[in-house]
C-alpha positions in Angstrom: 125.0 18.1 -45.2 123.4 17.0 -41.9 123.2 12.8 -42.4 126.8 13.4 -44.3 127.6 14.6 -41.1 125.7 12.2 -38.8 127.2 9.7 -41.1 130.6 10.4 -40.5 130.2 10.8 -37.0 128.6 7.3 -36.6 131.4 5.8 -38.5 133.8 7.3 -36.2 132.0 6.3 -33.0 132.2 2.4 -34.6 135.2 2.9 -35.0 136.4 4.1 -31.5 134.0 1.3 -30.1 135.7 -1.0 -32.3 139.2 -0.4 -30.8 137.9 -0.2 -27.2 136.5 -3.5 -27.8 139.9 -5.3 -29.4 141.8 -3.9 -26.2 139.5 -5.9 -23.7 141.6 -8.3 -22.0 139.8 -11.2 -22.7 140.0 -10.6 -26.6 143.6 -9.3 -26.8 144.5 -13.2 -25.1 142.3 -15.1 -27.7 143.9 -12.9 -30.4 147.7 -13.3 -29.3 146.8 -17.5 -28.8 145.2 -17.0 -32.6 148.3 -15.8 -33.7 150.5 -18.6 -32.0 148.3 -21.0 -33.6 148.8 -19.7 -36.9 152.4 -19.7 -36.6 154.0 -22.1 -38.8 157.8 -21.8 -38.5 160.3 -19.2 -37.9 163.2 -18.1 -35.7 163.4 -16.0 -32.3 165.8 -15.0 -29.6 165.2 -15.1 -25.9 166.1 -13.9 -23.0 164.8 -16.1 -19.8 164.3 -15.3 -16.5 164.9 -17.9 -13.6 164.2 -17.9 -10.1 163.5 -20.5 -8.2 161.7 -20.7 -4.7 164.6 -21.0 -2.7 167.4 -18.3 -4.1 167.5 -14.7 -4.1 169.7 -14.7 -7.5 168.2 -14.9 -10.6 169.4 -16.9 -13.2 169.7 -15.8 -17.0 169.4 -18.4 -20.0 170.0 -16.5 -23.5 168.2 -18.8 -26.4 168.2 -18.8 -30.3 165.8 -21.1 -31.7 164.6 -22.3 -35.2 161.2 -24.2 -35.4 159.2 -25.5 -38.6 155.9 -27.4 -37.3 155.2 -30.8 -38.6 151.6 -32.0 -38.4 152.8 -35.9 -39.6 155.5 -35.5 -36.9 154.2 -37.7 -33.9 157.3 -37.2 -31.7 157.1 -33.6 -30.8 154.9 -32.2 -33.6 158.1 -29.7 -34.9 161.7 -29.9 -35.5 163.9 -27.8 -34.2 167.6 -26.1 -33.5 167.9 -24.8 -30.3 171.0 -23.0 -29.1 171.0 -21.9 -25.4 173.7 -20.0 -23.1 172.8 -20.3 -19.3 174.5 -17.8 -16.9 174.2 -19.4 -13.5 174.1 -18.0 -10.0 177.6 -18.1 -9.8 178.6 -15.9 -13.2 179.5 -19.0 -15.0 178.2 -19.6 -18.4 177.5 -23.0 -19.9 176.1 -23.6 -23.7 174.4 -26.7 -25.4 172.8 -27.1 -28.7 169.6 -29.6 -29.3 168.5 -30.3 -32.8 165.6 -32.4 -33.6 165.1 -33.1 -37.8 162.1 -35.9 -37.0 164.5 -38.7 -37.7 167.0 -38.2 -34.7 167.5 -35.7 -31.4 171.0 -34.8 -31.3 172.7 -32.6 -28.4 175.7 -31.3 -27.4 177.1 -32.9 -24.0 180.5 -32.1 -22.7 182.7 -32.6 -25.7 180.1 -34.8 -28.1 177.1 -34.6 -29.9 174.7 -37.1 -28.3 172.9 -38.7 -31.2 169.2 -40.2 -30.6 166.9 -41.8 -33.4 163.7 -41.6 -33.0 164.0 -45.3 -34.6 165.4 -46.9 -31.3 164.5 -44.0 -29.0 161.4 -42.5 -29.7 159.6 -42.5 -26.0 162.9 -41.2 -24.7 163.0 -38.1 -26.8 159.3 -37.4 -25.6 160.9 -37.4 -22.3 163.7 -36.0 -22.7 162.2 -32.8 -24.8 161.2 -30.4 -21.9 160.0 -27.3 -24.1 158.8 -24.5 -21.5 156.0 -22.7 -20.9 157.3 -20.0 -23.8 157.7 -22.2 -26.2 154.8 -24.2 -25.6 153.0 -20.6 -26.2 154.4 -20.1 -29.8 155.1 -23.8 -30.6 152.6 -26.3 -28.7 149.7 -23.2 -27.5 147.0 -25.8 -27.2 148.9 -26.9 -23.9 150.3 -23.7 -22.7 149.5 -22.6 -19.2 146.7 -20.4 -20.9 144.8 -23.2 -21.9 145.7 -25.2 -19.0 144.7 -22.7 -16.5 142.2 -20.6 -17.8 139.7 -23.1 -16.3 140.6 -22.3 -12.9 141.2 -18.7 -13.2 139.1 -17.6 -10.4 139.6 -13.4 -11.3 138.9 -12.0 -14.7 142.1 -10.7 -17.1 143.1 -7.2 -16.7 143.6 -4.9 -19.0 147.0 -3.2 -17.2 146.8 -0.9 -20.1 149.7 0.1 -22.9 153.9 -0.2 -22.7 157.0 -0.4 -24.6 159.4 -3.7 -24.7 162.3 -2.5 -25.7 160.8 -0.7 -29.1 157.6 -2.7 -29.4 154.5 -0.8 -28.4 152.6 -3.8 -26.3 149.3 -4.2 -24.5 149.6 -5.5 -21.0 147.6 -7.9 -20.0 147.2 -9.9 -16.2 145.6 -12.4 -14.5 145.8 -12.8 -11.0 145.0 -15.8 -8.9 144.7 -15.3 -5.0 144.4 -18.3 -3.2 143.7 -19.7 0.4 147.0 -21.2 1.9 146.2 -24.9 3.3 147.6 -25.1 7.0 148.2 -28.5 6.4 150.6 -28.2 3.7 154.3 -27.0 4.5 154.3 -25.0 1.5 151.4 -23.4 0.2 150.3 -20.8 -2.9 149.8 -17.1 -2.2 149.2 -16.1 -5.6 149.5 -16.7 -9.0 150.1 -14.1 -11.5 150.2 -14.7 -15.5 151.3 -11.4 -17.1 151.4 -11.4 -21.0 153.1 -7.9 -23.0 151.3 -8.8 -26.5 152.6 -6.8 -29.5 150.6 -3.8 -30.5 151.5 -4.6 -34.2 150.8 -8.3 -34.8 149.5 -9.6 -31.1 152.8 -11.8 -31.1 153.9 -12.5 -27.1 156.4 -10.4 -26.9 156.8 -11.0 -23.0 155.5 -13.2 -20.5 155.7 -13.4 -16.3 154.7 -16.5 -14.2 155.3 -14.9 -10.6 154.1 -17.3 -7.6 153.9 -16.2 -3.7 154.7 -19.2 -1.7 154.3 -19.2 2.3 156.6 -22.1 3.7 156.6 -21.8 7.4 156.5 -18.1 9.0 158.5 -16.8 5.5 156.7 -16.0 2.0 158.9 -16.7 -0.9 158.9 -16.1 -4.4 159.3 -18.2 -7.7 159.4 -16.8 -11.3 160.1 -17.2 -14.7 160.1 -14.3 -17.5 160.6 -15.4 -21.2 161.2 -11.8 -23.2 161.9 -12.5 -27.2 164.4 -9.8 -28.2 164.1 -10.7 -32.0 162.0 -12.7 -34.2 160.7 -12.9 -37.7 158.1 -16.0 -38.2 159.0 -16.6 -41.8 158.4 -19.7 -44.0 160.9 -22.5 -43.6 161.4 -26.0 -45.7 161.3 -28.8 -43.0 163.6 -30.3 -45.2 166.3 -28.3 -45.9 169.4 -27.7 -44.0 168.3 -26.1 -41.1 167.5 -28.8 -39.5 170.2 -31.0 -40.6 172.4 -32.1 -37.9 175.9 -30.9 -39.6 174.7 -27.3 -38.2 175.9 -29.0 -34.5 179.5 -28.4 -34.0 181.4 -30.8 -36.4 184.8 -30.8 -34.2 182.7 -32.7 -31.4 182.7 -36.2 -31.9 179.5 -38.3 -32.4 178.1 -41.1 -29.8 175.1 -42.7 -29.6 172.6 -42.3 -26.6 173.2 -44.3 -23.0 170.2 -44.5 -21.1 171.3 -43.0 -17.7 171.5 -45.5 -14.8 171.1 -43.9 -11.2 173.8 -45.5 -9.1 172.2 -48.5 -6.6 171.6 -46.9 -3.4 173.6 -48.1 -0.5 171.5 -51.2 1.1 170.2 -52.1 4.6 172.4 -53.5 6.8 175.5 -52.4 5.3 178.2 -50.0 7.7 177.2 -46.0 6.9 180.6 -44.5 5.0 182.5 -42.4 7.2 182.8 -38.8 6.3 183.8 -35.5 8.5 182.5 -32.6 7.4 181.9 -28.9 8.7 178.4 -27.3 10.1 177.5 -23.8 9.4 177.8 -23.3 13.0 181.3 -23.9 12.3 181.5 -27.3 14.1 183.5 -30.9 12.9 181.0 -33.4 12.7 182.7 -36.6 12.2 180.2 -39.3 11.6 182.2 -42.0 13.1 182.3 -40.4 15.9 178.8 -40.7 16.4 178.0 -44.1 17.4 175.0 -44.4 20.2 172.9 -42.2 18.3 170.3 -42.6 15.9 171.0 -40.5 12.6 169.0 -39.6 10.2 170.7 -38.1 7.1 168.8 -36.0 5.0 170.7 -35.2 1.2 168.7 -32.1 0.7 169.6 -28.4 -1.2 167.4 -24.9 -0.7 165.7 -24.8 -4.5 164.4 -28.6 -4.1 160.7 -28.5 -3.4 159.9 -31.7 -2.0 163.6 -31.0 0.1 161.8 -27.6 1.3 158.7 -29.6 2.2 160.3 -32.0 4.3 162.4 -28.9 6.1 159.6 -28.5 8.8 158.7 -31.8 9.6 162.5 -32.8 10.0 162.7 -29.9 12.2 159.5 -31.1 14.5 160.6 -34.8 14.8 164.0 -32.8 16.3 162.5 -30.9 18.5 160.7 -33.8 19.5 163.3 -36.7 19.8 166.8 -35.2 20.2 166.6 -35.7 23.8 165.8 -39.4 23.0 169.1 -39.5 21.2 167.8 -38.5 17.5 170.3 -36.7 15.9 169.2 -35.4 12.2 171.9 -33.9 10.2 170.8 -32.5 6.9 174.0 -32.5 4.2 173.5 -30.1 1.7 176.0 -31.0 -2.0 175.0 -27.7 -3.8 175.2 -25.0 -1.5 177.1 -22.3 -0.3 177.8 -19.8 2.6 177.8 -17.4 0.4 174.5 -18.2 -1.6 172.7 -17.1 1.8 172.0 -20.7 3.1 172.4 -20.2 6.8 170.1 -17.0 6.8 167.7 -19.1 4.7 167.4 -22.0 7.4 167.7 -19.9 10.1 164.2 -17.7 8.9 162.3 -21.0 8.7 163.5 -22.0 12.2 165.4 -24.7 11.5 167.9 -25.7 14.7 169.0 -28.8 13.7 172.6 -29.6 12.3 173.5 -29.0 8.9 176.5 -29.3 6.7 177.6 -28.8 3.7 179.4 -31.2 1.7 181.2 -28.4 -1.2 182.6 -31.0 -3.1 180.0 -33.4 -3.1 182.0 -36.7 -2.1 179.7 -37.2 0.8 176.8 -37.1 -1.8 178.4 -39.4 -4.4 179.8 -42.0 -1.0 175.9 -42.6 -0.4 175.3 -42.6 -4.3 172.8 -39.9 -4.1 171.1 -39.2 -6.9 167.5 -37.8 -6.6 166.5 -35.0 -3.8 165.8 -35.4 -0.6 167.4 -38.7 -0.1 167.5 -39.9 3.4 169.2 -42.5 5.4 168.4 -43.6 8.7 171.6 -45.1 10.6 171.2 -47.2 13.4 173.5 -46.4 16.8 176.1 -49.1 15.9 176.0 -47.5 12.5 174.6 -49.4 10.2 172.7 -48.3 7.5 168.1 -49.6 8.9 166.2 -47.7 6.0 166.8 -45.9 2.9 164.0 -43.7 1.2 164.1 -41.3 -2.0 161.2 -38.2 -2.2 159.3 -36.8 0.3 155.4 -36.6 0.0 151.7 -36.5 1.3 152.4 -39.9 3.3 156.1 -39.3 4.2 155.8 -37.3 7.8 154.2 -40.2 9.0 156.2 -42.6 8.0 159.3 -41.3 9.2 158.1 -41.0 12.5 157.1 -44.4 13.0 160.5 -45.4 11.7 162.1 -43.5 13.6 160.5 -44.4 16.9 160.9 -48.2 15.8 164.6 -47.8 16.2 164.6 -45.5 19.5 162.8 -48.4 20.7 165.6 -51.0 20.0 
């Protein structure tokens, strides 16, 4: 009677240390990245998450997808039908449909299906697939940010300890990256946080954060993504059935082939600036034409553009610095609006300098901006002395020096 006892009560304390151990952190993450790998096919539905670093709305992307993985497949290593609905900031919704069956990328564009084969486009539909960091979990795990990051992890997963989504009983699991901010950067990481909900039944990732602290200037802002499946069922699929085959797109949209897209020539040196009036949020008519003795630097820029925020502060020292030497830097803004918060936005990273805001984006299109920042430098008889696209490592210093090569003239 005794070892029956001591039996049982050794099985139950490996048992009990047998469940303590499969909820440590580190184990419940290389269990739920077993499961995506054994994943074959299958459908879900998403809800995503969006905010970027410079808005206070979030924006909402609702997602049904269909996935069978294809080892042979040297494009994407799956095919896929992928139907998304995208609430912006605004309340406006807009849908699209991509569907990818190894022998062409098709997707829904205005009123057509946009048909690519992988015969005459291959390296463009690499490009041109941009699965996130969800997907890459369930589809492509060997290069989601788990694997990518858990290098660097400087703080050991925590176990946050049990929850519901929704109806599924989850473990919660988070890892927490603190970091030094450089002073030499405009903007610089806070922390990094990588929250996983993994399903209590199946270690499937039900939900997962990506929340980053960002100090830019004398304000801290915040960026995140949540990707939250709502419904799936990973169930056997033929590659080769229908699907995957491209009748499931809308058949009253008409068919066209692919056009590589061609960013418009920017304006060139030497040529007259276009004239455009347009109003400041200070309320003021700035009419570039008239203008004409100063130096201008235009700067095409919008609030959730990270190289645009990067160049914010340095714009704002080479006005502080130069104005009085006839500088005048006028930042034009396409995107935009009062009412998404724009002026309190500048006004809490200090920036003084004129900006406008171009609502219909005519200004924008005039200079044939297509990439973000996109600056123009116009001489004080106002002609167009130096065009540049991006703003990086190198750029502050540049744009000084050009600058002070044309206050010099």
């Amino acid at each position: 009677m005794y070892k029956k006892y001591c039996h049982s009560l050794y099985s139950m304390l490996l048992l009990f240390s047998s469940v303590l151990f499969a909820q440590t952190p580190d184990l419940l993450l290389q269990q739920m990245q077993a499961k995506c790998f054994q994943i074959k096919s299958g459908y879900y539905e998403m809800l995503h998450y969006q905010k970027f670093i410079g808005e206070t709305d979030t924006m909402l992307s609702r997602v049904r997808y269909y996935f069978q993985k294809v080892a042979q497949d040297t494009i994407t290593g799956y095919y896929f039908h992928h139907q998304k609905e995208v609430q912006d900031k605004h309340g406006k919704s807009h849908s699209f449909q991509q569907l990818y069956n190894g022998k062409a990328l098709a997707y829904t564009e205005d009123s057509a299906v946009v048909l690519m084969t992988v015969e005459k486009w291959a390296t463009e539909i690499k490009n041109f697939i941009r699965a996130n960091d969800f997907l890459n979990l369930l589809l492509r795990p060997e290069k989601s940010a788990i694997v990518r990051n858990q290098q660097k992890w400087k703080a050991p997963a925590v176990l946050v300890g049990e929850t519901q989504v929704g109806n599924t009983a989850c473990w919660h699991v988070k890892i927490r990256i603190d970091e030094t901010p450089n002073p030499e950067e405009t903007i610089s990481v806070l922390s990094s946080n990588f929250d996983f909900w993994i399903a209590q039944s199946d270690t499937t990732p039900i939900q997962y954060d990506i929340t980053y602290k960002l100090l830019m200037g004398p304000d801290t802002v915040w960026q995140y993504d949540r990707y939250l499946l709502t419904h799936y069922h990973w169930a056997q699929m033929n590659a080769a059935d229908s699907t995957f085959d491209l009748k499931r797109l809308p058949n009253h949209l008409k068919i066209r082939d692919y056009v590589p897209y061609q960013a418009p020539e920017l304006l060139k040196e030497g040529e007259p600036a276009p004239q455009w009036e347009l109003t400041s949020l200070n309320g003021e008519i700035i009419n570039i034409g008239k203008l004409r003795g100063k130096l201008l630097l235009l700067d095409f820029f919008y609030k959730s553009c990270y190289p645009c925020l990067q160049a914010l502060p340095v714009l704002q020292q080479l006005h502080e610095k130069y104005q009085s030497k006839d500088l005048m830097i006028i930042g034009v803004n396409p995107f935009d609006k009062k009412s998404d918060g724009i002026g309190e936005f500048l006004s809490r990273r200090n920036i003084t300098y004129t900006v406008v805001l171009d609502d219909d984006g005519k200004v924008a299109n005039t200079y044939r901006v297509s990439a973000y920042p996109t600056m123009y430098l116009i001489n004080q008889q106002g002609k167009i002395v130096w065009v540049e696209v991006g703003f990086g490592s190198d750029s502050a210093n540049m744009l000084e020096q050009t600058i002070l090569k044309y206050l010099n003239e």
